[in-house]
C-alpha positions in Angstrom: 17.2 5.8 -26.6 18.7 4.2 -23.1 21.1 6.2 -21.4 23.5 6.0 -18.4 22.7 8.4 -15.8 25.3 9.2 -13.2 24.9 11.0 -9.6 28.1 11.9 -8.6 28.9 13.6 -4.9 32.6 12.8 -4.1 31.6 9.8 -2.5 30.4 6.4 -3.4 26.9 6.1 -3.6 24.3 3.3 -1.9 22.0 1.8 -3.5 19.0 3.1 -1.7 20.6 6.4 -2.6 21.1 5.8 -6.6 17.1 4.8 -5.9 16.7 8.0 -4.7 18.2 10.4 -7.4 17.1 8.2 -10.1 13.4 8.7 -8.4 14.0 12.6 -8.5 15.5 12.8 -11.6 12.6 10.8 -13.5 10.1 13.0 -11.4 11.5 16.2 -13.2 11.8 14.2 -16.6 8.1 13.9 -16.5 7.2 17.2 -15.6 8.7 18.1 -18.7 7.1 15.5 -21.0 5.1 17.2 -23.6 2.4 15.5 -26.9 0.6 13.3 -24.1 -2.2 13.0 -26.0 -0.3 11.5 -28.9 2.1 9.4 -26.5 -1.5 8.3 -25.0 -2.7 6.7 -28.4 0.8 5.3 -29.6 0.9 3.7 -26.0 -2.4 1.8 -26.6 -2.0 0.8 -29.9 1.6 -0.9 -28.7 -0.2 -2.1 -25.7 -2.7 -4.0 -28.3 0.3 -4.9 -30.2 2.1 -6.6 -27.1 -1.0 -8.6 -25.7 -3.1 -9.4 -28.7 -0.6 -10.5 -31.7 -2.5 -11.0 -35.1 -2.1 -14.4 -34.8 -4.5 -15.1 -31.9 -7.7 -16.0 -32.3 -10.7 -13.6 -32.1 -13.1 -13.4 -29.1 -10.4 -13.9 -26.5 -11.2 -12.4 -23.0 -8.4 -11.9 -20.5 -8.4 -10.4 -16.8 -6.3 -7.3 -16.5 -5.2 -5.6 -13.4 -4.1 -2.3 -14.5 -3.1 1.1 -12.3 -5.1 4.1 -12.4 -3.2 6.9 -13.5 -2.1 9.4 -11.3 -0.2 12.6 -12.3 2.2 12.4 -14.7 2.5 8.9 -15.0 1.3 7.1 -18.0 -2.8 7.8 -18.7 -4.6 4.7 -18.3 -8.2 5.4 -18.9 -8.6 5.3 -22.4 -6.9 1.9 -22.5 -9.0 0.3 -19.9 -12.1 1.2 -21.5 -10.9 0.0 -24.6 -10.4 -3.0 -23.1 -13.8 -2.9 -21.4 -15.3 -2.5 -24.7 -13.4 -5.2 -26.3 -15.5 -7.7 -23.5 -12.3 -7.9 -21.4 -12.4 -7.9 -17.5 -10.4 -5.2 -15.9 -9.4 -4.7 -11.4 -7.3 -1.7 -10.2 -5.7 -1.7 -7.2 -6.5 -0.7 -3.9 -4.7 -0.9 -0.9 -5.3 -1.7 2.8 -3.5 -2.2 5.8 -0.4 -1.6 3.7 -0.7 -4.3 1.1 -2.5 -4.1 -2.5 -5.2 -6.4 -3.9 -7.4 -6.5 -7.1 -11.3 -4.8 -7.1 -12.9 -4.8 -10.2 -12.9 -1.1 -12.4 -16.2 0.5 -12.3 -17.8 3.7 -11.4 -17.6 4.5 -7.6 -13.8 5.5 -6.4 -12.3 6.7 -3.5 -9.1 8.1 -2.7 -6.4 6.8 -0.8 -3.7 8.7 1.3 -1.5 9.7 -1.7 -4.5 10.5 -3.2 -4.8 8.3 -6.1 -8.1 6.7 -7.3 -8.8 3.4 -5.8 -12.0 1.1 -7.0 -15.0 0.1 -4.5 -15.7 -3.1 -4.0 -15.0 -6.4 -3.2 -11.6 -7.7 -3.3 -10.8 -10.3 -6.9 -9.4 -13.5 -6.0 -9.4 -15.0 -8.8 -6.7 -15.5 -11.8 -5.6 -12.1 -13.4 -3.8 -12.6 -16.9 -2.1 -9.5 -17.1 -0.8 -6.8 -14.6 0.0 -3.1 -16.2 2.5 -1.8 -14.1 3.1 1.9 -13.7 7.1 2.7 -13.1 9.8 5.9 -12.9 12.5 3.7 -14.8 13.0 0.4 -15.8 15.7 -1.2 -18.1 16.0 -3.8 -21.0 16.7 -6.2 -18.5 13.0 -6.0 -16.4 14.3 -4.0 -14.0 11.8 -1.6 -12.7 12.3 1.3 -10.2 8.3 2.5 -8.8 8.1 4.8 -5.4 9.9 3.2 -2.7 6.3 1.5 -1.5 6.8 -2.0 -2.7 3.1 -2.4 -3.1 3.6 -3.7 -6.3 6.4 -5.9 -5.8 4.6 -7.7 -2.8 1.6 -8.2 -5.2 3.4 -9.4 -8.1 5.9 -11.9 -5.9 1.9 -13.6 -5.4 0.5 -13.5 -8.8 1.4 -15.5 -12.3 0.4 -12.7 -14.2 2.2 -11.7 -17.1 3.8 -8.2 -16.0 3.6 -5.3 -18.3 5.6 -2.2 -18.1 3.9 0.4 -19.1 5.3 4.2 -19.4 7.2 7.1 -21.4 10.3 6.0 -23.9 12.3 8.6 -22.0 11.6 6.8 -18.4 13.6 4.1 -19.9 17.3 3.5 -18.5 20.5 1.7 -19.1 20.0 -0.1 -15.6 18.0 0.5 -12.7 19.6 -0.5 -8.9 17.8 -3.7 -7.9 17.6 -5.4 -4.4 16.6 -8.9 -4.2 13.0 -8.1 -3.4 12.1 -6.2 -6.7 9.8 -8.2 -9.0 10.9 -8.1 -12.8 8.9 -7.0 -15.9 8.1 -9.2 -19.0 7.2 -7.1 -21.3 8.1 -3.1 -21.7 5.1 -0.8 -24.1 5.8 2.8 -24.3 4.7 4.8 -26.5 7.6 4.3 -29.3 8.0 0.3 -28.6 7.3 -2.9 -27.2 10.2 -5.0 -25.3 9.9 -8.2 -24.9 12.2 -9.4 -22.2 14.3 -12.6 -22.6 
């Protein structure tokens, strides 16, 4: 279920600042979020759902650029080596001199200044199919609030990919505050549906 969420001080609020308290208000939402392990399956099998329809073909291989969990987000390590064992090919992000790029998933890691995992190796250049985007909010509309970074938004505004969404029912709002640099979503999975976004 979408809800509105309203921050109300006496005063009219910016946009940076409805960021903001959406931000914290999503941060104690998921410190609250209970049945992960449950949420984890449903989320993959409505992630297979979204990107493989029974209609396709079998044997297809796709490039995936997906995040590596961190926290409470969404877990991703069970989907990506599901999709590893399927015979797809799967990059994670890393970041340098404050912008992200694609290195292939595989065993060594190291870990960056926020402390999330980040892939050794040499940076992917070449077509990625689908991006699995990690997010505190988002809307029906594609609208998708992350940390305040824009890593992913400067990645995204470079690559064709289709854009996944992928996160908790609950992180999902009647409208998220957009500025004019924020890359939409195509597609929202969380672990009780699948959006498609028109």
């Amino acid at each position: 279920m979408t809800r509105n969420l309203r921050f109300a001080d006496g005063e009219p609020s910016t946009l940076s600042q409805r960021k903001a308290d959406l931000r914290a208000y999503m941060k104690g939402k998921r410190a609250e979020n209970t049945n992960r392990d449950i949420k984890e399956q449903r989320l993959i099998e409505h992630f297979y759902e979204a990107i493989f329809p029974k209609t396709e073909g079998a044997g297809i291989c796709l490039t995936f650029f997906i995040y590596l969990s961190f926290f409470r987000e969404a877990p991703t390590d069970r989907l990506i080596e599901r999709l590893i064992a399927d015979g797809h090919k799967v990059y994670c992000p890393r970041v340098e001199n404050g912008e992200m790029y694609a290195v292939e998933y595989g065993e060594d890691f190291t870990l960056s200044d926020y402390g999330i995992r980040e892939p050794v190796g040499e940076r992917f250049t070449g077509k990625i199919d689908v991006a699995v985007i990690p997010f505190l909010a988002v809307d029906k509309q594609g609208n998708r609030l992350g940390y305040g970074k824009g890593y992913y938004d400067r990645y995204l505004k470079q690559s064709p990919a289709r854009r996944v969404a992928f996160g908790y029912q609950f992180q999902i709002v009647n409208e998220v505050p957009c500025e004019a640099w924020d890359e939409k979503m195509d597609v929202l999975v969380t672990d009780e549906e699948v959006l498609f976004i028109t």
